[in-house]
DRENDO-1510 file (C-alpha; in Angstrom, 1 decimal, always signed):
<recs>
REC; n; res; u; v; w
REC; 1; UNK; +27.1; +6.5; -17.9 .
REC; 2; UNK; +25.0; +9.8; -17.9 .
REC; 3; UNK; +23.9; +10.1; -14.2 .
REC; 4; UNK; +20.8; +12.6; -15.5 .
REC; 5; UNK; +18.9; +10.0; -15.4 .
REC; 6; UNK; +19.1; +8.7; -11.9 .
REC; 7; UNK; +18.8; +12.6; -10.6 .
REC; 8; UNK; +16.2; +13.2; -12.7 .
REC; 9; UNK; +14.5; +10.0; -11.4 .
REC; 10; UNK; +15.0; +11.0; -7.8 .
REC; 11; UNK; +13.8; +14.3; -8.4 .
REC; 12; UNK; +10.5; +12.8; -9.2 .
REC; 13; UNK; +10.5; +10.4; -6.2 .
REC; 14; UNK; +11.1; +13.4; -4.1 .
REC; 15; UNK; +8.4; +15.6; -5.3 .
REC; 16; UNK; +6.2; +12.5; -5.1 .
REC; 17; UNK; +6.9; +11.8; -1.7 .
REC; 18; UNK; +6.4; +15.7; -1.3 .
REC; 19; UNK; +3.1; +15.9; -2.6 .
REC; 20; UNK; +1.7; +12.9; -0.4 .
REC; 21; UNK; +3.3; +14.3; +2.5 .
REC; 22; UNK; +1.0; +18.0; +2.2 .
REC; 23; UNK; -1.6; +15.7; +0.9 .
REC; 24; UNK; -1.5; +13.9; +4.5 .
REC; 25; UNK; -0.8; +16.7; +6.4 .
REC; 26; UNK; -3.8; +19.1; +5.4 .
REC; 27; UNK; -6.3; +15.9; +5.0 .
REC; 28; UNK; -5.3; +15.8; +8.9 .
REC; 29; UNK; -5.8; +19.4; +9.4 .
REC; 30; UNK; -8.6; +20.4; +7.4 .
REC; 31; UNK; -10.6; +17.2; +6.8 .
REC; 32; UNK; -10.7; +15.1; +3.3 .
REC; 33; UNK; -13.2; +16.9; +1.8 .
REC; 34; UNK; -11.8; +20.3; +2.8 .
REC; 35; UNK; -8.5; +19.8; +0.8 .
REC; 36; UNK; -8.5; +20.4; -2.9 .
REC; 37; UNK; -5.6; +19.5; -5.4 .
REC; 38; UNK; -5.0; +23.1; -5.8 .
REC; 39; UNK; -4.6; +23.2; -2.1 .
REC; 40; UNK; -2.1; +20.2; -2.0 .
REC; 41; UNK; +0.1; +21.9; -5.3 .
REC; 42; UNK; +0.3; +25.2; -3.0 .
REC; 43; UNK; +1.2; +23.1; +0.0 .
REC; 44; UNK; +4.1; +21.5; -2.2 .
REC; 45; UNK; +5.0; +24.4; -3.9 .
REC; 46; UNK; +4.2; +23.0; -7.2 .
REC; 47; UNK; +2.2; +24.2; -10.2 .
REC; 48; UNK; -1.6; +22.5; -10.4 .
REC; 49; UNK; -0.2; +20.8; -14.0 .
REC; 50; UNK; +2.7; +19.6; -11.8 .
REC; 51; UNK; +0.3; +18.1; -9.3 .
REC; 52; UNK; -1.4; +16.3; -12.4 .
REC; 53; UNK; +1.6; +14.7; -14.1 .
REC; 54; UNK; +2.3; +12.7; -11.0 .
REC; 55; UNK; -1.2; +12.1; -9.3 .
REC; 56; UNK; -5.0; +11.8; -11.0 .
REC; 57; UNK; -6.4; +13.5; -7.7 .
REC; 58; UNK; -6.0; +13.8; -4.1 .
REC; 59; UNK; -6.7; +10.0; -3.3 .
REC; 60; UNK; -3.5; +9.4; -5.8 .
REC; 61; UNK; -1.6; +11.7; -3.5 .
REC; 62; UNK; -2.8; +10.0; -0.3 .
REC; 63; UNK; -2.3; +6.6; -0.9 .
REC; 64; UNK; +1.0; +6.5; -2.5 .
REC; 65; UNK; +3.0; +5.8; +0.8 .
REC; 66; UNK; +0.5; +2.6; +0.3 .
REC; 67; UNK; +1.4; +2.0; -3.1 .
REC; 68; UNK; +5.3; +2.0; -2.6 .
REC; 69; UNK; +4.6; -0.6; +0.1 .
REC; 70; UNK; +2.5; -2.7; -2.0 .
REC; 71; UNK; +4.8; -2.5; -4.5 .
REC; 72; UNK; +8.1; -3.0; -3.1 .
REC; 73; UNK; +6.1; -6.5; -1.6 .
REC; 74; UNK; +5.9; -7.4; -4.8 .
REC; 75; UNK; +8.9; -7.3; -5.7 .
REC; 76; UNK; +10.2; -9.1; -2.5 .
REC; 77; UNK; +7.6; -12.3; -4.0 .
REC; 78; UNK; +9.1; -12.3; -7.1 .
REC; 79; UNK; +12.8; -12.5; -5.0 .
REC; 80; UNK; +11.6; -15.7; -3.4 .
REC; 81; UNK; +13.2; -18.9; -4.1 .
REC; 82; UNK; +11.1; -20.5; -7.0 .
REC; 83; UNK; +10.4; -23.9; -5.0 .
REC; 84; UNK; +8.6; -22.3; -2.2 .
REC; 85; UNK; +5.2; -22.7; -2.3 .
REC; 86; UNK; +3.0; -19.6; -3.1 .
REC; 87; UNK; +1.4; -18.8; +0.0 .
REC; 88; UNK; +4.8; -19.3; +2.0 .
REC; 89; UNK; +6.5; -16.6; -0.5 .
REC; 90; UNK; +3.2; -13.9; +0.3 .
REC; 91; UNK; +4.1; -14.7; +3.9 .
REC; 92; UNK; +7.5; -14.7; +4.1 .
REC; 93; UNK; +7.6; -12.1; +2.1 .
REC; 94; UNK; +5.6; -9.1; +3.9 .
REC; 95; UNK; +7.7; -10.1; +7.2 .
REC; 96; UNK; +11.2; -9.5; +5.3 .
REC; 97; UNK; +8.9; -6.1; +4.4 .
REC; 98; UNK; +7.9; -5.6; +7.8 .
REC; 99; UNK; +11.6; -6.2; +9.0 .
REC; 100; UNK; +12.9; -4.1; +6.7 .
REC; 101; UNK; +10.4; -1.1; +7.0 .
REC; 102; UNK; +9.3; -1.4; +10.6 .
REC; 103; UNK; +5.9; -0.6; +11.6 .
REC; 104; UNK; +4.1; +1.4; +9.7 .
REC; 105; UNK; +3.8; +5.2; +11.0 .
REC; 106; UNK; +0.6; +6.6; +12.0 .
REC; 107; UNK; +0.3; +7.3; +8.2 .
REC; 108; UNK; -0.7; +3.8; +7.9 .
REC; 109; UNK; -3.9; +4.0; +10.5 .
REC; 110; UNK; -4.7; +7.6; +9.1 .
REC; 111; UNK; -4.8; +6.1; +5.5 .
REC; 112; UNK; -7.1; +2.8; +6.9 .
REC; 113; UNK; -9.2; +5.2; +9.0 .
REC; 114; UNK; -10.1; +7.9; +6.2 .
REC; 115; UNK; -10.4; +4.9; +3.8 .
REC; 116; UNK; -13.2; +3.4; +6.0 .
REC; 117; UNK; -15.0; +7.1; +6.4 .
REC; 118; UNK; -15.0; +8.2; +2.4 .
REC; 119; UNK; -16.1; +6.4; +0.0 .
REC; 120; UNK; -14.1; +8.1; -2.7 .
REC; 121; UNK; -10.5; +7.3; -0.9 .
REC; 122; UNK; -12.1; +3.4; -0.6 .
REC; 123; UNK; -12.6; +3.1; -4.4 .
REC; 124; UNK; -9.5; +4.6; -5.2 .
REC; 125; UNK; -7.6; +2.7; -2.6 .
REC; 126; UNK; -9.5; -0.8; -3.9 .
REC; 127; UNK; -9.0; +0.0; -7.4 .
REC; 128; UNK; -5.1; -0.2; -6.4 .
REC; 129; UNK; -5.7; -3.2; -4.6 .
REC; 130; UNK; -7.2; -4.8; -8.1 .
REC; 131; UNK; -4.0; -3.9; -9.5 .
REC; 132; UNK; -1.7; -4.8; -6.9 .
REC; 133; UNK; -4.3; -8.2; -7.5 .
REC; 134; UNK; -3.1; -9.0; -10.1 .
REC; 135; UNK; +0.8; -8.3; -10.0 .
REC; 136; UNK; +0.3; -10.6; -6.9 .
REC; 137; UNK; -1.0; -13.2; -8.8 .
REC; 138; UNK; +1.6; -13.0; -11.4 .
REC; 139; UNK; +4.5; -12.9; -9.1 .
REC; 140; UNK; +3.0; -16.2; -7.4 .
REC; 141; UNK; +2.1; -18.0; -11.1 .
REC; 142; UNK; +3.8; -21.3; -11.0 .
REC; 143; UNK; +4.6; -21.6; -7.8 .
REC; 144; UNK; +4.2; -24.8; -5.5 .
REC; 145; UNK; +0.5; -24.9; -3.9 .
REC; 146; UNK; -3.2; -26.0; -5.2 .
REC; 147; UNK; -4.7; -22.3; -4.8 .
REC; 148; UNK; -5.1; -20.9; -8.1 .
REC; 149; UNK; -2.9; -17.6; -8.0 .
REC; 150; UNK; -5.2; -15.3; -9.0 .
REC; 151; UNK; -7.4; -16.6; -5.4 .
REC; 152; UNK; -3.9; -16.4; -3.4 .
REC; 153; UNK; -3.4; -13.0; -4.1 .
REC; 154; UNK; -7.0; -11.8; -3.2 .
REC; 155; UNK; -7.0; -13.8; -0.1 .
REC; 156; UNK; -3.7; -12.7; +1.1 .
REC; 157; UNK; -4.5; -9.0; -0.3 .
REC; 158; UNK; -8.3; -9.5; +2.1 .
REC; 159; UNK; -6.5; -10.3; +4.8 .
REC; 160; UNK; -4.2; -7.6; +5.0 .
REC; 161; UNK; -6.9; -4.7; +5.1 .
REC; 162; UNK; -8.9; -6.6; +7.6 .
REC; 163; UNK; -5.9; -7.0; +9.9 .
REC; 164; UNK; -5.1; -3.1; +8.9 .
REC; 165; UNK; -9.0; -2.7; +10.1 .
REC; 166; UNK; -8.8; -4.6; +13.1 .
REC; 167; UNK; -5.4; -3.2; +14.1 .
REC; 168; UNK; -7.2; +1.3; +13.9 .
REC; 169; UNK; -10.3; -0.4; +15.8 .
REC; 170; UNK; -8.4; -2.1; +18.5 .
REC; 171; UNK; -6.5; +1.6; +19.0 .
REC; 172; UNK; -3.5; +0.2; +17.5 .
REC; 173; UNK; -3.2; -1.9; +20.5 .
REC; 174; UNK; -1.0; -4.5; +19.5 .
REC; 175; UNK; +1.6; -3.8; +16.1 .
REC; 176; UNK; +0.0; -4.4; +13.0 .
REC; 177; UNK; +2.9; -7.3; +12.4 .
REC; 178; UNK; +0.9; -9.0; +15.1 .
REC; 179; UNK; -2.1; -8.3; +13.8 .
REC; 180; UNK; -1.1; -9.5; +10.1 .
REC; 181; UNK; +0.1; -12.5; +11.5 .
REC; 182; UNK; -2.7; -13.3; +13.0 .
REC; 183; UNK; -5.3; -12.4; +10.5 .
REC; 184; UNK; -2.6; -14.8; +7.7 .
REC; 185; UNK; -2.9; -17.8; +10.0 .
REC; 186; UNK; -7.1; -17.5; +10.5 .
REC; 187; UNK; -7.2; -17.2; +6.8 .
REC; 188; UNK; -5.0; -20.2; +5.9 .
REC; 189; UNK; -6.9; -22.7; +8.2 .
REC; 190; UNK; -9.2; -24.4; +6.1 .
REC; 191; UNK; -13.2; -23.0; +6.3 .
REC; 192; UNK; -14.8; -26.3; +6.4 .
</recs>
């Protein structure tokens, strides 16, 4: 086996992770709409064109720490046991996440709160959620349960951002597993 690939692989994970990390840091420092890509590249030490092949724009490069969690709780749905029901795997499957990652750093409230305050990071950041939407909805297809998918996956992706919402405006008070919990169980009772 050629191991070039896997370095070259984790290369670009690194300079990823790199890229959102100055992203973060000078959107903290210097306000979102202070912070230009070329800004970020510098911060990175990367070329502009290098910025470009691995984000469309400073939204990209702030909400990837988001879209590695969304999409590693993808994959832990699709791990599930076939027979569980569909909204059992979403569950169980964003506490094994939770386990395994811990609570989210203050990245996580810094994201929701500059999300909430420009309207450019919150189209970005729901465009991925459409996504993510759907990839939901695929990994839950045939599953137990009389919720369509496609309706289980926008419910469960709903009440994630309002339990990450109600976990900034509380202060962070309690951990966000609590508040996710909480906001999972409101959502499963029925309405009527």
């Amino acid at each position: 086996m050629d191991p070039t690939p896997g370095l070259r692989e984790r290369k670009k994970a690194e300079t990823r992770q790199a890229v959102h990390e100055a992203a973060l840091r000078l959107v903290v420092e210097h306000g979102l709409d202070a912070v230009t890509v070329e800004s970020i590249a510098d911060a990175a030490n990367i070329s502009r064109r290098t910025f470009s092949n691995y984000f469309a724009g400073k939204e990209d490069a702030l909400l990837y720490g988001e879209e590695q969690r969304m999409g590693a709780l993808v994959e832990r749905v699709r791990a599930q046991p076939p027979g569980m029901p569909a909204w059992q795997a979403l569950r169980v499957s964003i506490e094994e996440l939770q386990e395994e990652l811990g609570e989210p750093e203050r990245e996580w409230a810094l994201r929701t709160r500059l999300a909430r305050r420009h309207p450019s990071l919150m189209a970005r950041q729901l465009a991925n959620h459409a996504g993510l939407e759907s990839d939901l909805a695929a990994a839950v297809a045939g599953r137990p349960g009389d919720v369509p998918g496609r309706v289980l996956a926008a419910a469960f992706l709903v009440a994630l951002r309002l339990a990450s919402h109600v976990w900034t405006e509380e202060g962070e008070a309690r951990t966000l597993r609590e508040v996710i919990r909480e906001t999972l169980d409101q959502m499963a009772r029925p309405f009527s």
